[in-house]
N, C-alpha and C positions, 0 to 999 in steps of 0.2 A: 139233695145237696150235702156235702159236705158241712160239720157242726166248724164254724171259722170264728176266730176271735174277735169281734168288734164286728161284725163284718156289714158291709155298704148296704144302698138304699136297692139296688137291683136283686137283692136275696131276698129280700122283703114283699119286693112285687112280685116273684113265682109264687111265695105265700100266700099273698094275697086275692091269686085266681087259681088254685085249686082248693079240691077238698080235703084232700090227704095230702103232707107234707113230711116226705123221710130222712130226720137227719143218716145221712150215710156215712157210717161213722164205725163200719167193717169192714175198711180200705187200709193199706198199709199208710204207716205215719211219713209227710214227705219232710224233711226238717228244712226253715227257711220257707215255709209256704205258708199261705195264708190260713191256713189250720191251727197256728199256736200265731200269728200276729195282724195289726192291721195299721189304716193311718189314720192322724187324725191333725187338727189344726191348730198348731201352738203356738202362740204370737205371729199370727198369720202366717205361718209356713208350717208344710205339710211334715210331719212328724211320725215314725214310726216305732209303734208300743209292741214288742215280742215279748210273749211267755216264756219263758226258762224251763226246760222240764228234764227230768233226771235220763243221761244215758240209757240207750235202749237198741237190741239186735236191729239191723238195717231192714230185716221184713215185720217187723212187731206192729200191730194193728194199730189205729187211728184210737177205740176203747178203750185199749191198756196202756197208750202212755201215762205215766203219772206225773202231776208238776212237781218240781225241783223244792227239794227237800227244804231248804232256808227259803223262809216265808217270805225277807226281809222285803222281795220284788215285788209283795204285793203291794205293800207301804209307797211303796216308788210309783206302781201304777195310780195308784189311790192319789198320791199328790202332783202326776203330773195331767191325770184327767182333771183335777179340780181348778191346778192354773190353768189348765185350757179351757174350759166350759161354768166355771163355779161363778164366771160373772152374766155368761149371756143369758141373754134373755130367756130362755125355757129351760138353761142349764140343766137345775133339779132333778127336772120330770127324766131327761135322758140319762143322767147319772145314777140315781137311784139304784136301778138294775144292777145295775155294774158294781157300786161300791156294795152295794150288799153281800155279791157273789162273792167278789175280792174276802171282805172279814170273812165268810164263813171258812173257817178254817177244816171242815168237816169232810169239804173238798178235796180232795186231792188226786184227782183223776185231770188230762185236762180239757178229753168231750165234755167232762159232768161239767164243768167251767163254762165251759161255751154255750150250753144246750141250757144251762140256767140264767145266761146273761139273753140269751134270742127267744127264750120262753117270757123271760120280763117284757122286753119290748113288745112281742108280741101280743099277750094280755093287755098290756097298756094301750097298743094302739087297736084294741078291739079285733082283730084277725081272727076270724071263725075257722080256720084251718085246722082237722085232727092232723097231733103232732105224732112222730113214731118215729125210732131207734133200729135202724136195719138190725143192729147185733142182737136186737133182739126176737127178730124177724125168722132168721136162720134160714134165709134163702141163699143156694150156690152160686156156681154160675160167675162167669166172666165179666167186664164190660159188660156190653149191651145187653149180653144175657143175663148178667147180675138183676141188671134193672128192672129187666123182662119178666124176674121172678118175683120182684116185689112188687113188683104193679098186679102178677098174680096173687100174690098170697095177699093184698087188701082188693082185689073182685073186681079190678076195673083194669080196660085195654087203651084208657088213655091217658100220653104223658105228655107234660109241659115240661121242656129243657131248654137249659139256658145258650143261648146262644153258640157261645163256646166248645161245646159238645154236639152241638149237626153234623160237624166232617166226621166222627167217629162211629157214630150212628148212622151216616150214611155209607159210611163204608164195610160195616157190620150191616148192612140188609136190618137195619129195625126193625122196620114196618113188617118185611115180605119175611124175613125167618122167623120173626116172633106175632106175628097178625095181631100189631099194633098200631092206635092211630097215634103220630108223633105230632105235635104243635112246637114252636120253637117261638122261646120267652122274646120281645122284643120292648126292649125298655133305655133310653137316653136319658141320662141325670142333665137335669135345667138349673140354672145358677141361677142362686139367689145370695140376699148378701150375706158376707160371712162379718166379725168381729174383727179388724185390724188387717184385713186380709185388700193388698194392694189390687188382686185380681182372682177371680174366683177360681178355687183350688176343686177338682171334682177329683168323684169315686174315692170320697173318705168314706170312715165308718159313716152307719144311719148316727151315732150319737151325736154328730157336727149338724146333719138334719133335723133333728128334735131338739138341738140346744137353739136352733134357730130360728126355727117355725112353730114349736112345738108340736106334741101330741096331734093334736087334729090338723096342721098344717102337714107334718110329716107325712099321717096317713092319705092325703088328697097327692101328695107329694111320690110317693112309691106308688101310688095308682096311674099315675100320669096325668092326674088332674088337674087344671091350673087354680091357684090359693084362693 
C-alpha cells in the first residue's frame, strides 16, 4: 500500500493479516490524493487535513517528495487534531503518534512523515507485521508486475489486495502471468459513536477510531471483531 497521511481503519486490517507489509512508496507522487491528506472529525463534521509539500516535476516519485519549506502547517495540524480529538475519550493514545511526528522537525521528506505516524499506530496497536519500503526494495517492473517482484524479492507468492485493485490485477493476468495466489482484502467500517457527531461519519482516519474506542477497541475494530 501506498505510505497515506492519517489514513483509515481498512489500511490497518491488510496489516493486520499478513506477514510482510510494503509501504509502496516508489510510485509516482499523485497531488490531491490521499498520499499527502486524509479526513477526520471536527465538531462532528468530517474535515479534511492536507500536507503542503514543495513543488515537484509531474513524474517525481512518492520518496522524494519533500514537505513545504514553512513549518508553520505543522502548528495548524498540531491544533486542529487536538480540537478534534484532545477531549475524547482515548484522544491521547491516537494522537501521540501524530504530534510527535508533526515536532520532529528532522523530517522533511513527506513518505518519512507518513511511514512514522502508521509505524506509531502500528506498534501501539500491537501488529506483528514486518514493515518494508519498496524504494528500498529495488524491484522494476510495472503494475501487477511491480507487485509481482516484491512479493519475489521477500520469498512468498501470496498477496492480499485491497479491494480496489482486483479489476487491474484481473486484467493484468496476476495469478496466470506471474504464478501467484491473489486474496482480495474484504473489510466494512461498523459505526460506532463518534463525539458531537449527529450521524456516524465513516472512512475517517484510524485516529477518529482510537480517539473513540481506544487502542484495544481499535485493534478488535480493524480485525472486524465486534468490541
Amino acid at each position: 500500500m501506498q505510505p497515506t497521511y492519517l489514513p483509515w481503519a481498512g489500511y490497518f486490517n491488510l496489516m493486520a493479516h499478513v506477514d510482510d507489509f510494503v509501504f509502496l512508496d516508489d510510485v509516482q507522487f499523485e497531488r490531491r490524493s490521499w498520499q499527502s491528506r486524509n479526513r477526520i472529525l471536527l465538531d462532528g463534521h468530517e474535515h479534511l487535513l492536507t500536507v503542503p509539500v514543495r513543488k515537484s516535476a509531474r513524474d517525481t516519485r512518492l520518496d522524494a517528495i519533500e514537505l513545504a519549506s514553512d513549518d508553520g502547517w505543522r502548528d495548524v495540524h498540531a491544533r486542529v487534531l487536538e480540537a478534534a480529538y484532545g477531549r475524547a475519550p482515548f484522544g491521547r493514545e491516537g494522537l501521540e503518534p501524530v504530534l510527535g511526528a508533526l515536532a520532529d522537525r528532522t523530517i522533511v521528506k513527506l513518505a518519512d512523515l507518513t511511514v512514522r505516524i502508521i509505524e506509531g499506530w502500528r506498534s501501539a496497536l500491537g501488529l506483528s507485521a514486518r514493515t518494508h519500503r519498496a524504494s528500498s526494495l529495488g524491484c522494476g517492473g510495472s503494475r501487477s508486475e511491480h507487485l509481482a517482484l516484491i512479493c519475489r524479492a521477500l520469498g512468498t507468492r501470496d498477496y492480499l489486495s485491497p479491494a480496489g485493485s482486483e479489476a487491474y490485477l484481473t486484467e493484468d493476468r496476476f495469478i496466470s502471468q506471474f504464478n501467484m495466489h491473489l486474496s482480495i482484502q474484504s473489510f466494512l467500517p461498523r459505526p460506532y459513536t463518534q463525539m458531537r457527531a449527529a450521524q456516524f461519519v465513516s472512512h475517517l482516519s484510524l485516529l477518529d477510531v482510537i480517539a473513540h474506542l481506544g487502542m484495544d477497541g481499535a485493534n478488535r475494530y480493524i480485525r472486524g471483531e465486534s468490541a
